[in-house]
N, C-alpha and C positions, 0 to 999 in steps of 0.2 A: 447597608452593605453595598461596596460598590457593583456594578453590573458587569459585564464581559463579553461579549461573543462571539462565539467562534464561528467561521463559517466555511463551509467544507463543501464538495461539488454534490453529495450524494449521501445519503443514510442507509445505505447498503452494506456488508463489513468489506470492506476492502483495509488494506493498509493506511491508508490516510484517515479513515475512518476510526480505526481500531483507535490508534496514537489518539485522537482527539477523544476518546469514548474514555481511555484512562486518566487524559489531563481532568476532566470534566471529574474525572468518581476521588481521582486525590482532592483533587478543588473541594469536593463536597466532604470530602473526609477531612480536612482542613478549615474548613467552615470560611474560606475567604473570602472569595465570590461568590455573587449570584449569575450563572452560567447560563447562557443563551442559545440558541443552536440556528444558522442560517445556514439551508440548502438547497439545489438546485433544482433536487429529486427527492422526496419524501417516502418513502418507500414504505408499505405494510411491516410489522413485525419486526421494525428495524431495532438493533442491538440499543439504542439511545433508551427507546421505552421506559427501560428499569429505572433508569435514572430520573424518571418522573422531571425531566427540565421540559419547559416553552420550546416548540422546534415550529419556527419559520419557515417558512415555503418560499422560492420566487422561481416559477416554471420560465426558463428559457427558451427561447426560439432559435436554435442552436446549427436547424437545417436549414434555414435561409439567411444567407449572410448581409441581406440587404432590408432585413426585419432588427440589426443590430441598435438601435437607437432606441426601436421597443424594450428591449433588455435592457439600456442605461438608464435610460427612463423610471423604469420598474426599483432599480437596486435605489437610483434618485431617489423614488417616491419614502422609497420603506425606508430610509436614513430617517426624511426629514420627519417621521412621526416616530420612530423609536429612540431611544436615549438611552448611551450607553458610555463607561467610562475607560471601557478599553474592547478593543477588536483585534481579531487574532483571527486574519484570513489566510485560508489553506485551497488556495481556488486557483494555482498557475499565475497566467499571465492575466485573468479575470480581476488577481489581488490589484491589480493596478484600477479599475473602475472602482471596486471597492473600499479601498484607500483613500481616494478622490471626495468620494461624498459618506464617507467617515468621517472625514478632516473637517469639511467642509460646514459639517453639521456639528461640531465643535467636539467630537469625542476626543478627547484627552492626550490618548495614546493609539495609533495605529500601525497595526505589525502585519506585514508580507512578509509569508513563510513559501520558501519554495520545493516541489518535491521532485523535479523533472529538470532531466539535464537534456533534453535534445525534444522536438515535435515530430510528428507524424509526416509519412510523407505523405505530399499530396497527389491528386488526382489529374491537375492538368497546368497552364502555365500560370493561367489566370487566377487558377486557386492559388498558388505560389506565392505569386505578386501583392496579391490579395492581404495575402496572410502575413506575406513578408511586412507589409507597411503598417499593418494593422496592429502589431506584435510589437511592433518600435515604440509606435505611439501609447501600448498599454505600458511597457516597460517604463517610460518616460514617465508614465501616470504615477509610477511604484515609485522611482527613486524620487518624487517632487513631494509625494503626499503620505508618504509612510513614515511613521517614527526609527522603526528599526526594521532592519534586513536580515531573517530567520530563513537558512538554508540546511537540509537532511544531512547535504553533504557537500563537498567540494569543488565538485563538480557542477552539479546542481545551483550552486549558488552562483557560481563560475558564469552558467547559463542566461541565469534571470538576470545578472545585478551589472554584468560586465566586470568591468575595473572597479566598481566600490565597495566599501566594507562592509562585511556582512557578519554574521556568527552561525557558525554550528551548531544546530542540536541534533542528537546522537536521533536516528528514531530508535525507540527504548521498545523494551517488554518489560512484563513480572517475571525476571529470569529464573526464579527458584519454580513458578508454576511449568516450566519447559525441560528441566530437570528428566532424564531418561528413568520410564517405570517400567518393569519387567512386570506388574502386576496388570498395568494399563495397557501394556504390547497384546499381554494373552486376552483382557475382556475385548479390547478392540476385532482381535484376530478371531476370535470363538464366537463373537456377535455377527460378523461377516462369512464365517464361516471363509475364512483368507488361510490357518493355520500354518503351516509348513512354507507355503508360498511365497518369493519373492513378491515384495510389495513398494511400490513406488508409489509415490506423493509427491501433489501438485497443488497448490494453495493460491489462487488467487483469482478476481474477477472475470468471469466471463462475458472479455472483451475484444476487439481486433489484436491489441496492446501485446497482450500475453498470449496469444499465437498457439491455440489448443487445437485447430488443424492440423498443426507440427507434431504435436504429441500423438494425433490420432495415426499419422503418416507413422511416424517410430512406433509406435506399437503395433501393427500390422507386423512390423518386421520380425516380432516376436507370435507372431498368429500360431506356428506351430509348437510353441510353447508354453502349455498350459503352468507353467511355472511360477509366472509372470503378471502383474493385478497390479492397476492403477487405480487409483482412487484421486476422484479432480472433488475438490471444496473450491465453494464460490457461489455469488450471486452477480446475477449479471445481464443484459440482453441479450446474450447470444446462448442463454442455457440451452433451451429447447434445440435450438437449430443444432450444437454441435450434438446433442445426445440421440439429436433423430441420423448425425452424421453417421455417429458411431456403429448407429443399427445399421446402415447402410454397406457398412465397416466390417460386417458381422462382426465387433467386437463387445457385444451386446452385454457379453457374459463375464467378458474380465476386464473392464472398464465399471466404475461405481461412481456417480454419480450423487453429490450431495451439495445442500445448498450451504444456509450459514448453522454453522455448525458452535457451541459456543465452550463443549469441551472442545476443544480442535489440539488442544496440548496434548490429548491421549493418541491420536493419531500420528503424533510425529513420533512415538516412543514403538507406535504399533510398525512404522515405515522402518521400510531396508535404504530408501534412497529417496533424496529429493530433488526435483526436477521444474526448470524455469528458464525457457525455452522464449522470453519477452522479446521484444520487438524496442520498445525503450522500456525503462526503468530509471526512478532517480535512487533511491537508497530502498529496495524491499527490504518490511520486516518478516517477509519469510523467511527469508534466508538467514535473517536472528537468529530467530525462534530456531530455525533448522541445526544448527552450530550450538546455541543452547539447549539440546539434545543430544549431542552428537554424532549427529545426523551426519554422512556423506552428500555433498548435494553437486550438482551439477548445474549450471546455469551458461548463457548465453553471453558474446563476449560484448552484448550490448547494455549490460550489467556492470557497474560502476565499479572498478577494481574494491575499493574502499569497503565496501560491502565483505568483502578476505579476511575475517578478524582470526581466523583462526587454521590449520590446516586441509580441512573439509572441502572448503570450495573449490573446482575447479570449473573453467570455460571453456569454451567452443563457439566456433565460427557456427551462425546460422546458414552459410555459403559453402560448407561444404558437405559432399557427400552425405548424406544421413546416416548411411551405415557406420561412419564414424561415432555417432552420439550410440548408437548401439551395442556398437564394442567398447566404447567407453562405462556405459554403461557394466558392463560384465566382468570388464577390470574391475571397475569399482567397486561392486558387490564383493570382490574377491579379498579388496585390502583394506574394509572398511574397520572400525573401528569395535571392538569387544564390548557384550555389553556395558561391563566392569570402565572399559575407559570412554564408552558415551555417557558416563556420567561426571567421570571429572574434566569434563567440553562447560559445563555450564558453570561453576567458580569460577574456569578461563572465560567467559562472557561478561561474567557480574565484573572480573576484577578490566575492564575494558569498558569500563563506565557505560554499558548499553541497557541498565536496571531503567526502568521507567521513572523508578521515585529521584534518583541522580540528574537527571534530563528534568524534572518538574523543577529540583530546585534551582535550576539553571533561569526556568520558565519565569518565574517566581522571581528571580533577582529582577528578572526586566521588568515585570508587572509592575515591581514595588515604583517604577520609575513616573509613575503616574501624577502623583503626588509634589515629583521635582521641577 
């Protein structure tokens, strides 16, 4: 059976994570590959487990930039003893060192996938410059040593690849499991003891990235209304610090705090509103999942239009007044969708090719290209 692996920054659930954790279980439900797993960050408990696959470690040295050759070295080393016939890296602008000595170690086929359409900003000039030259040069590594160029979305691909051809894949769900349950709204809501309550929902790592100081700022605004219940899902390093924010916040009490969660479908059926307030994003599969629910959501206008499959989402400037995301907020609860019609939101999803199993056969077409 031929080999495969994927490699992904982290074993934590996040979105990039999840997409690779369903390619891996159809692979295994298709009997085609034997699936591999290289990450950055290994994490306890991680969602991979169940799938009983081999997961690789290479701990980066990620806070000193002048330790970067230790890391090339490292991803070097692990190529030239491992053997593989296809690689399917989901690591940014890292896919370019990984490419490089994939290639190089003769695997077959090697695929940069990208999921980021802009970088962080940085801290001072020299970071800047730093990062500016450093980023060219991995970019260069992508288009010289990669078989094909796999981008989220448009943008994103736009991003990594420049001017060259790339392809889209959708990032997908299992749209029928996202499906709105009025059985699953009440166990979620009777379990938390949320009933009656507006309930807002937020999915995703806790990181700088996704900007959950923002959210702790806007919900304040709602302090004197006990109405009101956020629930934040995610793993992440910044768990701790924001939930000790929160106490700080006094919002100790309507703020709910969970890590990874792995019904997380019941939660979106339990939610009045979804809320993603990022800093970048390349294509969230929250905001799927959200839409295939028919979930009202709200997001950040730093959010990839493309991400709009359906009439749900609307954006906002993270630059203006916050009060605005509040009253937005409140409109939107006001004209959000019955439950009767957040359920036919998710046909509207499947029939928009964003099923998982649609997106694997896409996957699949290129893998078969190993062989040519």
């Amino acid at each position: 059976m031929k080999k495969i692996l994927y490699v992904i920054p982290t074993t934590s659930s996040g979105g990039i994570e999840k997409l690779v954790y369903d390619w891996i279980k159809l692979n295994q439900t298709s009997n085609i590959f034997k699936c591999e797993l290289l990450t950055f960050n290994k994490t306890n408990g991680n969602i991979f487990e169940s799938l009983h696959i081999k997961i690789h470690e290479i701990k980066l040295t990620n806070s000193n930039r002048f330790k970067k050759y230790d890391d090339i070295n490292k991803i070097k080393s692990f190529f030239r003893f491992n053997n593989y016939d296809i690689v399917h890296s989901n690591v940014s602008f890292y896919n370019g060192i990984i490419s490089k000595y994939a290639k190089l170690s003769n695997v077959k086929l090697v695929i940069s996938h990208s999921h980021v359409d802009k970088t962080s900003k940085f801290s001072n000039l020299f970071s800047f410059f730093y990062h500016y030259f450093f980023y060219r040069y991995l970019k260069k590594l992508i288009i010289k040593y990669s078989d094909y160029l796999l981008s989220c979305s448009k943008s994103s691909g736009k991003y990594l690849y420049g001017n060259k051809s790339y392809i889209v894949i959708n990032n997908s769900i299992e749209v029928k499991n996202f499906k709105f349950s009025l059985e699953d709204r009440n166990e979620i809501r009777n379990k938390f003891k949320i009933r009656d309550k507006k309930l807002i929902l937020h999915v995703g790592r806790f990181n700088k990235v996704k900007n959950h100081i923002f959210l702790l700022n806007l919900f304040k605004l709602f302090s004197k209304n006990d109405d009101f219940i956020l629930i934040l899902i995610g793993e992440g390093e910044l768990f701790e610090r924001i939930k000790r924010k929160s106490i700080e916040y006094n919002l100790q009490n309507r703020i709910i705090f969970l890590g990874y969660i792995s019904d997380i479908y019941k939660f979106y059926s339990a939610a009045d509103l979804f809320i993603l307030p990022s800093f970048i994003e390349g294509f969230p599969i929250s905001i799927i999942e959200a839409q295939a629910n028919g979930l009202f959501v709200i997001a950040s206008n730093n959010v990839t239009r493309e991400v709009k499959i359906t009439n749900l989402v609307h954006f906002i400037s993270l630059y203006i007044p916050i009060i605005f995301w509040k009253n937005t907020i409140i409109k939107s609860l006001k004209i959000s969708p019955t439950f009767d019609n957040r359920q036919s939101y998710n046909l509207k999803v499947s029939d928009k090719d964003y099923d998982n199993s649609k997106s694997f056969d896409k996957l699949l077409n290129i893998y078969s290209k190993f062989n040519e």
